[in-house]
ZADO-1210 file (C-alpha; in nm, 4 decimals, padded with zeros to 6 digits):
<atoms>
<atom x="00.9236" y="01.3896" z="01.1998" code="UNK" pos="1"/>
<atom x="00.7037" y="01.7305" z="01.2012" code="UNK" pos="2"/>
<atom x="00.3719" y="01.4886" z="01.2172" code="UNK" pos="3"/>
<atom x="00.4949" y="01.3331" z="01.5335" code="UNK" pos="4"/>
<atom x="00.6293" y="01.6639" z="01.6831" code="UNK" pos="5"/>
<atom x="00.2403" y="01.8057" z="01.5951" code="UNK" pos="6"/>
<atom x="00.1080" y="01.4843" z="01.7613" code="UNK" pos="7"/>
<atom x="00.3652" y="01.5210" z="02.0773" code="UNK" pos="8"/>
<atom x="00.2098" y="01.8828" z="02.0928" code="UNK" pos="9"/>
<atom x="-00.1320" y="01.7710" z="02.0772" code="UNK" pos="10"/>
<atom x="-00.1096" y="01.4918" z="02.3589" code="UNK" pos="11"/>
<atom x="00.0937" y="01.7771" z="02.5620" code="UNK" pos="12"/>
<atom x="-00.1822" y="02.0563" z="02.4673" code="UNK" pos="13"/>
<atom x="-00.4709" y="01.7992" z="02.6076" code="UNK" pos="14"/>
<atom x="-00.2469" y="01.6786" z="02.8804" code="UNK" pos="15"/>
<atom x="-00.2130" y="01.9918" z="03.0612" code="UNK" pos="16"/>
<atom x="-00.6261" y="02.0734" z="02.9848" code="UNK" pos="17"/>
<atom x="-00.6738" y="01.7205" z="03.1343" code="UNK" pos="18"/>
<atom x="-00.4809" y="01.8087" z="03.4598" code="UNK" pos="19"/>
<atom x="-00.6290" y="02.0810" z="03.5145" code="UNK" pos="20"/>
<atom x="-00.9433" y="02.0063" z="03.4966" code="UNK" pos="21"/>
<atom x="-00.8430" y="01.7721" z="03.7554" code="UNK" pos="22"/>
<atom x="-00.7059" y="02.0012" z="03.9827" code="UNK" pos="23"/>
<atom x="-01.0722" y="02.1795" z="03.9135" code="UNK" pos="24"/>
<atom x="-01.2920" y="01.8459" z="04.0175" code="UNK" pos="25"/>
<atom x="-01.0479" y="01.7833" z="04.3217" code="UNK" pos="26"/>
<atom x="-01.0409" y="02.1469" z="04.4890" code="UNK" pos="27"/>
<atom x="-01.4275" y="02.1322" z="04.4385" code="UNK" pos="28"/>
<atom x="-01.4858" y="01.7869" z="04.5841" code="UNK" pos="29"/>
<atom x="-01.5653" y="01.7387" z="04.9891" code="UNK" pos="30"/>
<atom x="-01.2995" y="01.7083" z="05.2339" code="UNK" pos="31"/>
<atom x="-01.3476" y="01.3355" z="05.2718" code="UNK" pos="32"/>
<atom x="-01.2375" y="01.2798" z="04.9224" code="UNK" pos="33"/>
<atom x="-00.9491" y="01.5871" z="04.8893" code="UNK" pos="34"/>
<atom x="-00.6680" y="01.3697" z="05.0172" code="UNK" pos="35"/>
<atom x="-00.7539" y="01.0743" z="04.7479" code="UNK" pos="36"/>
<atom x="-00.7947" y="01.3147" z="04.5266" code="UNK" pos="37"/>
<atom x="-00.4225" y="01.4644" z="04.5639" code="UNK" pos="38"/>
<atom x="-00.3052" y="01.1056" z="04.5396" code="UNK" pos="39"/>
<atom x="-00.4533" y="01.0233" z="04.2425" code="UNK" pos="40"/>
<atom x="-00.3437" y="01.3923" z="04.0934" code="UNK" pos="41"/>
<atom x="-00.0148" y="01.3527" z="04.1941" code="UNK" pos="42"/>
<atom x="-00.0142" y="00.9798" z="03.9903" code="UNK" pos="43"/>
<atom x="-00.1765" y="01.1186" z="03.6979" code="UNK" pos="44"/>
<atom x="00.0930" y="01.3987" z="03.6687" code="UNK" pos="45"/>
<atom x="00.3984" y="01.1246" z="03.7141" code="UNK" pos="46"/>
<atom x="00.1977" y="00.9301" z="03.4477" code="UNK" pos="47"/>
<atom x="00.1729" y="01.1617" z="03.1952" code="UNK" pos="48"/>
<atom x="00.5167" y="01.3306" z="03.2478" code="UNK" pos="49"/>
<atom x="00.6008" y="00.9871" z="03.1974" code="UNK" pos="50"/>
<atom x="00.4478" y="00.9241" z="02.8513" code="UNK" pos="51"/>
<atom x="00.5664" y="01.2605" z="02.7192" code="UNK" pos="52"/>
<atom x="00.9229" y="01.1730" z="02.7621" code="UNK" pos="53"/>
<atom x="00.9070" y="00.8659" z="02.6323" code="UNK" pos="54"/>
<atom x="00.6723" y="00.9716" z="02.3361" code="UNK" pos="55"/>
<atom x="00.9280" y="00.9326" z="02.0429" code="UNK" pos="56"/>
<atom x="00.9849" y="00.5530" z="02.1502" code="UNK" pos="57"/>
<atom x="00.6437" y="00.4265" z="02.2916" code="UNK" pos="58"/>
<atom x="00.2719" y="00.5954" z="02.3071" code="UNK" pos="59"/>
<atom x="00.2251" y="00.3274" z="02.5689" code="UNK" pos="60"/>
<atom x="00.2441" y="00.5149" z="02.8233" code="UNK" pos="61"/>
<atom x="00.0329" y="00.8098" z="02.6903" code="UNK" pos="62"/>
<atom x="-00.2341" y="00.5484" z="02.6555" code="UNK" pos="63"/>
<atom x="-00.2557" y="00.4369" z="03.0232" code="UNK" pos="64"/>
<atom x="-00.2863" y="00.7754" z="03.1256" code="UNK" pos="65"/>
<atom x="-00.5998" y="00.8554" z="02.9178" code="UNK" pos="66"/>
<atom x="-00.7362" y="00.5373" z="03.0174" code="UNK" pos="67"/>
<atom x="-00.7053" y="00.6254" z="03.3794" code="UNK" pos="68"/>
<atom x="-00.8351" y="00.9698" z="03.3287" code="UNK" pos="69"/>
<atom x="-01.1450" y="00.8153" z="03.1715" code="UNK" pos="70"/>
<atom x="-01.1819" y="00.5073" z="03.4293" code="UNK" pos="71"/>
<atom x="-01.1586" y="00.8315" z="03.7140" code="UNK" pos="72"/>
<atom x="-01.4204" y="01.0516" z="03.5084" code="UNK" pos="73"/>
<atom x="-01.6447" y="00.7406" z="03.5763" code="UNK" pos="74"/>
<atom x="-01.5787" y="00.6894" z="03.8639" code="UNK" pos="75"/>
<atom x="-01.6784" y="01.0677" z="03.9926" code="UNK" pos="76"/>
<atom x="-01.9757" y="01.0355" z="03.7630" code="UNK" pos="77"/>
<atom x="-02.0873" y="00.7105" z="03.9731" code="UNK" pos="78"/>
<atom x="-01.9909" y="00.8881" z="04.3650" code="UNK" pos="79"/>
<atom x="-02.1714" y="01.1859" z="04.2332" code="UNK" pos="80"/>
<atom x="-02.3147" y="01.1838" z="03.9130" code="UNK" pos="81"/>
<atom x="-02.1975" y="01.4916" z="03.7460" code="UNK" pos="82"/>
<atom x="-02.0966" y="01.4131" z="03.3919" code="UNK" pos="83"/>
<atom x="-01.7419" y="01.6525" z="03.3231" code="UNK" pos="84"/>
<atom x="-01.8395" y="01.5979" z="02.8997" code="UNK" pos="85"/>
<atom x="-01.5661" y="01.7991" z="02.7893" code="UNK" pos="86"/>
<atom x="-01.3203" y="01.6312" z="02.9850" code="UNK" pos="87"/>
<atom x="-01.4980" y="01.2702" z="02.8905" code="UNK" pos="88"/>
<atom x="-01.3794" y="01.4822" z="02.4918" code="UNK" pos="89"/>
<atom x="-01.0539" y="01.5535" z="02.5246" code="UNK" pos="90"/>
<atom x="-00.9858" y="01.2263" z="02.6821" code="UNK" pos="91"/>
<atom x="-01.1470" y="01.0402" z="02.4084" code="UNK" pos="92"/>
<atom x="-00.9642" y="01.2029" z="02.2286" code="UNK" pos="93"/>
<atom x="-00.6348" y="01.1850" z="02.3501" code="UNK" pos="94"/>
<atom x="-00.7163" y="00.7885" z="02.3970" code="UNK" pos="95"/>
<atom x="-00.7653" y="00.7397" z="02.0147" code="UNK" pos="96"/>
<atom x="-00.4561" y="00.9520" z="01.9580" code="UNK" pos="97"/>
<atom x="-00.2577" y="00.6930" z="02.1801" code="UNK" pos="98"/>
<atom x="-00.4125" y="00.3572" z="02.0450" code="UNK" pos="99"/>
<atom x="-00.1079" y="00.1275" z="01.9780" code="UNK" pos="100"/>
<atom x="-00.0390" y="00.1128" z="01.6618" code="UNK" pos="101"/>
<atom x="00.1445" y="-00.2205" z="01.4766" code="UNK" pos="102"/>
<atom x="00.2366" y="-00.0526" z="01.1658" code="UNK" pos="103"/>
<atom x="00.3635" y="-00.3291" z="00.9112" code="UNK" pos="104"/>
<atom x="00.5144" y="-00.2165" z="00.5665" code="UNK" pos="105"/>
<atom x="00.2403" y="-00.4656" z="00.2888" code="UNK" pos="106"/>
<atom x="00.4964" y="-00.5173" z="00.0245" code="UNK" pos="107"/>
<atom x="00.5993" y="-00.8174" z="-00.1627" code="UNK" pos="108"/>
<atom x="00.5371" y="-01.1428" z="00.1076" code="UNK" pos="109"/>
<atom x="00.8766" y="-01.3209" z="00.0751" code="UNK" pos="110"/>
<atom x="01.1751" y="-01.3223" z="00.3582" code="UNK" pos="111"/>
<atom x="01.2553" y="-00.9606" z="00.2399" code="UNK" pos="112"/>
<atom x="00.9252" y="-00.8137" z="00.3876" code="UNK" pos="113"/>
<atom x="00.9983" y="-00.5735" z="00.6497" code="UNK" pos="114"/>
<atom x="00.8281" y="-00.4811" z="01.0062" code="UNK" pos="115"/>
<atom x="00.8611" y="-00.1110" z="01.0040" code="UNK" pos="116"/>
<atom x="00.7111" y="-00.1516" z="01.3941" code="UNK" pos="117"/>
<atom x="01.0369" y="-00.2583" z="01.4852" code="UNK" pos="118"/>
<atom x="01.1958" y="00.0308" z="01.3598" code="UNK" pos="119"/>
<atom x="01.2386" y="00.3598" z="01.4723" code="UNK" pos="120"/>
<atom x="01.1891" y="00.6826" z="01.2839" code="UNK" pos="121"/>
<atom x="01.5225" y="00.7376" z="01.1816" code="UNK" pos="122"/>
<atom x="01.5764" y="00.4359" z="00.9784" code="UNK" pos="123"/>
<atom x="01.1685" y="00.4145" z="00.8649" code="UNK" pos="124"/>
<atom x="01.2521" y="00.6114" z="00.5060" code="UNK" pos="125"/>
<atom x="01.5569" y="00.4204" z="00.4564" code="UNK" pos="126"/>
<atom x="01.3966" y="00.0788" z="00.5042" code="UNK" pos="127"/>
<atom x="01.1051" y="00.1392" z="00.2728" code="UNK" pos="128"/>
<atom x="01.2781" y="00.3032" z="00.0201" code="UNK" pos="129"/>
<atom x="01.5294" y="-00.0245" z="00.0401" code="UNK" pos="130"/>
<atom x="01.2151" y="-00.2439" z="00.0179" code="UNK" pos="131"/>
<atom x="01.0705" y="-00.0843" z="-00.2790" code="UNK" pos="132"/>
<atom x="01.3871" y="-00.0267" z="-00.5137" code="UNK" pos="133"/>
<atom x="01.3842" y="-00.4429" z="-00.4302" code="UNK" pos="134"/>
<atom x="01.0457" y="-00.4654" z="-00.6098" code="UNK" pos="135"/>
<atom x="01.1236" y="-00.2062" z="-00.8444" code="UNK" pos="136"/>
<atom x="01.3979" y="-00.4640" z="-00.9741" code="UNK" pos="137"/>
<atom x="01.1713" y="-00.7665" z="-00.9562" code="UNK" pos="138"/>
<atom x="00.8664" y="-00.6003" z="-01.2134" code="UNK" pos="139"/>
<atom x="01.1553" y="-00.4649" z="-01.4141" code="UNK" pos="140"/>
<atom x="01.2559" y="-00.8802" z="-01.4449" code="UNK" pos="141"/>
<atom x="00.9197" y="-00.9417" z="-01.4919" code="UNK" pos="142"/>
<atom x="00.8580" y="-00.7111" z="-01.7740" code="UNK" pos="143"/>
<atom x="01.1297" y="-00.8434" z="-01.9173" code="UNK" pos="144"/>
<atom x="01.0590" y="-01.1839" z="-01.9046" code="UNK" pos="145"/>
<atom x="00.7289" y="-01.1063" z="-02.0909" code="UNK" pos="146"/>
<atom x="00.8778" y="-00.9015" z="-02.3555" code="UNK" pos="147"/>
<atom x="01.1335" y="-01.1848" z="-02.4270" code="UNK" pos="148"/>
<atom x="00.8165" y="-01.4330" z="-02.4251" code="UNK" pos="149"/>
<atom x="00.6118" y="-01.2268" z="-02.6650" code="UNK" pos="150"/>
<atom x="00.8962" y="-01.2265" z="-02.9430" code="UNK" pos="151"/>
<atom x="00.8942" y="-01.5981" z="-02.8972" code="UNK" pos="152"/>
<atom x="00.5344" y="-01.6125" z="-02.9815" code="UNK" pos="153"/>
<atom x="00.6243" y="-01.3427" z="-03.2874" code="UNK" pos="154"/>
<atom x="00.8830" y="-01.5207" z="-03.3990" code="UNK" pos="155"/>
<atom x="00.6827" y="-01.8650" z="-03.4140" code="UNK" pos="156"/>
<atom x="00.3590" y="-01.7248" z="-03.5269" code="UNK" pos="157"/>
<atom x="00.6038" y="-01.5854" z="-03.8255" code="UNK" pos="158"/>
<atom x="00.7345" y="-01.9260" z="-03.9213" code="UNK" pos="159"/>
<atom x="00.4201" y="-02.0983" z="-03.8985" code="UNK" pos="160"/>
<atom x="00.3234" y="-02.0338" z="-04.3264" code="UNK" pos="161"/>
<atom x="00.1050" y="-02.2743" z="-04.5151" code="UNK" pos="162"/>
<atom x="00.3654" y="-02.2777" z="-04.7900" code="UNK" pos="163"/>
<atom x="00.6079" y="-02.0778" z="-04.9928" code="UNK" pos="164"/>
<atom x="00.3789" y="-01.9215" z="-05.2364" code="UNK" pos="165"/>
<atom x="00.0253" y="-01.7742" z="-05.2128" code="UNK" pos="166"/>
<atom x="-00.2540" y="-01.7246" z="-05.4492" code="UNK" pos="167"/>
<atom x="-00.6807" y="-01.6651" z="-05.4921" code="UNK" pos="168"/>
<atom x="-00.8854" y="-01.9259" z="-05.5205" code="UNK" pos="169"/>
<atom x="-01.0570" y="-01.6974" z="-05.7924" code="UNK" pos="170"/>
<atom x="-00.7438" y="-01.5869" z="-05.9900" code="UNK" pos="171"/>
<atom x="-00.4550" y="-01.7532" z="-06.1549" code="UNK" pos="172"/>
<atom x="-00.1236" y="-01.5392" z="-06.0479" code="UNK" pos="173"/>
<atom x="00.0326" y="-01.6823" z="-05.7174" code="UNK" pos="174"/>
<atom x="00.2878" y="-01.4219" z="-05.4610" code="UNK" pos="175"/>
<atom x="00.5304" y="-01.4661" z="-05.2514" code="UNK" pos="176"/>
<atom x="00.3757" y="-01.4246" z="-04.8551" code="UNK" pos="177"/>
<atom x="00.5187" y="-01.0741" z="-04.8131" code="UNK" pos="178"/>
<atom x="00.3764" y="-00.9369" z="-05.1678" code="UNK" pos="179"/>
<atom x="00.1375" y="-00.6541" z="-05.1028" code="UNK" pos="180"/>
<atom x="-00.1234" y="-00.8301" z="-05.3371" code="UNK" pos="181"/>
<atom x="-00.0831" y="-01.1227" z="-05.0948" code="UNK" pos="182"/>
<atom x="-00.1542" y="-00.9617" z="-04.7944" code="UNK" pos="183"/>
<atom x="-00.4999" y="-00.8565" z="-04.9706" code="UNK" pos="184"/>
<atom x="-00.6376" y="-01.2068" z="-05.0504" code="UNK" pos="185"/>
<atom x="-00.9072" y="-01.3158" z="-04.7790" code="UNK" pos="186"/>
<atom x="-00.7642" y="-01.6212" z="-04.5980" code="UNK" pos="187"/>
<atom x="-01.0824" y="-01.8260" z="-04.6819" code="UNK" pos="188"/>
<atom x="-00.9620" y="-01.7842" z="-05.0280" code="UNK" pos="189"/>
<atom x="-00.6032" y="-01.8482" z="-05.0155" code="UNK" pos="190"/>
<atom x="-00.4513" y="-02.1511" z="-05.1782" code="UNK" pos="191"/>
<atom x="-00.0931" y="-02.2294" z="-05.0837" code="UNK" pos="192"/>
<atom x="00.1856" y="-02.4222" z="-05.2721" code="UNK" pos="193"/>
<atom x="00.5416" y="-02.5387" z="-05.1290" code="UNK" pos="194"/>
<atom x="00.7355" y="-02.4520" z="-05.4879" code="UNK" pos="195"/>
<atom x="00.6479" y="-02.2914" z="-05.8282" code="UNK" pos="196"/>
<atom x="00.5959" y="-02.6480" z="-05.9731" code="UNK" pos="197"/>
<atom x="00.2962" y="-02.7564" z="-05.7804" code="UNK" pos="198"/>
<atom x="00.1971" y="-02.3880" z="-05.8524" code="UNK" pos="199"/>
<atom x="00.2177" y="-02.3612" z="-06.2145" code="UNK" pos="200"/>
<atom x="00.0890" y="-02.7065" z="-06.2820" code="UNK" pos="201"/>
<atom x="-00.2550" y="-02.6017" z="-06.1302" code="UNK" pos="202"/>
<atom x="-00.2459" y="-02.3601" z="-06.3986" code="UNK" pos="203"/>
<atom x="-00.1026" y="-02.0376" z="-06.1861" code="UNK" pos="204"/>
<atom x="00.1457" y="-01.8163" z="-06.3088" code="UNK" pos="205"/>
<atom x="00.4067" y="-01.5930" z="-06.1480" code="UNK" pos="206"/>
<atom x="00.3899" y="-01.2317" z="-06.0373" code="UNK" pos="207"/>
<atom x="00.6568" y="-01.0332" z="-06.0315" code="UNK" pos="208"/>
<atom x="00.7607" y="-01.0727" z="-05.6850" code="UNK" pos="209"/>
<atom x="00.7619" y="-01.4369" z="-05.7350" code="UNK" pos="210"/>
<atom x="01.0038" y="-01.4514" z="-06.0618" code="UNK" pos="211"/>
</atoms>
């Protein structure tokens, strides 16, 4: 709300320097063109008083007026070629101020996507915040979705085990998988066995955590 009140007070601000800058041109033209000139003043003013008003709901307005002022700056500058550059400024100015804008809110692209042109200021921080609590609950059931995926992939990564018991290729005890001293043998040197028989008849023996 306070940067559209600045922005209403800027278009006002170069408004009135705009008019009367006018009024400056007209008074100093010939006699042949003072009449036209009061016409087209007279326009300009309704124009602009016009666009002000309506600010808050359309800039439309506010545009047509700066494009007039700068279609009438060119036209004096082609009947008698002075250039007015600081007016040619401040209606640049005012023209890129006024540009219509077609604001649309880039969130998730589904039928929930909103068009925050077609709402008015009032309801704009309602509608976004609306629109993102909607995709704050759709990466929260994503997140969980991969979390319950990952313990799958745990869980079957844990069951996949050679065999029951583990020992070295280069000694002759065998463990059970979660012994400490069966975490340290290298896997290129790990010889597995589904039950103590096939164990001890290669010649292994038990370690503790095995008996």
């Amino acid at each position: 709300m306070a940067k559209n009140s600045f922005k209403l007070f800027s278009h006002s601000l170069i408004s009135v320097l705009l008019l009367f800058g006018l009024i400056k041109i007209i008074f100093s033209s010939s006699l042949k063109f003072f009449n036209l000139g009061l016409f087209v003043l007279f326009f300009m003013i309704a124009v602009n008083l016009l666009g002000l008003l309506s600010y808050r709901d359309n800039e439309k307005k506010l545009f047509l007026f700066y494009t007039l002022y700068l279609a009438g700056l060119i036209f004096i500058w082609s009947l008698s070629s002075n250039f007015h550059l600081v007016l040619v400024l401040l209606a640049l100015f005012g023209f890129l101020m006024s540009l219509p804008k077609k604001t649309r809110y880039r969130g998730k692209k589904n039928s929930n996507s909103l068009d925050l042109s077609e709402l008015g200021d009032a309801n704009l921080d309602a509608a976004i915040e609306k629109d993102l609590s909607h995709s704050l609950i759709f990466a929260a059931d994503e997140d969980k979705h991969l979390d319950e995926e990952k313990v799958k992939v745990e869980k079957a990564a844990a069951k996949h085990i050679p065999g029951k018991y583990v020992a070295s290729t280069q000694g002759n005890v065998y463990h059970e998988p979660k012994c400490t001293w069966a975490k340290r043998i290298n896997k290129d040197r790990q010889l597995w066995f589904a039950d103590k028989g096939k164990a001890r008849n290669q010649g292994y023996k038990a370690h503790t955590c095995a008996q």
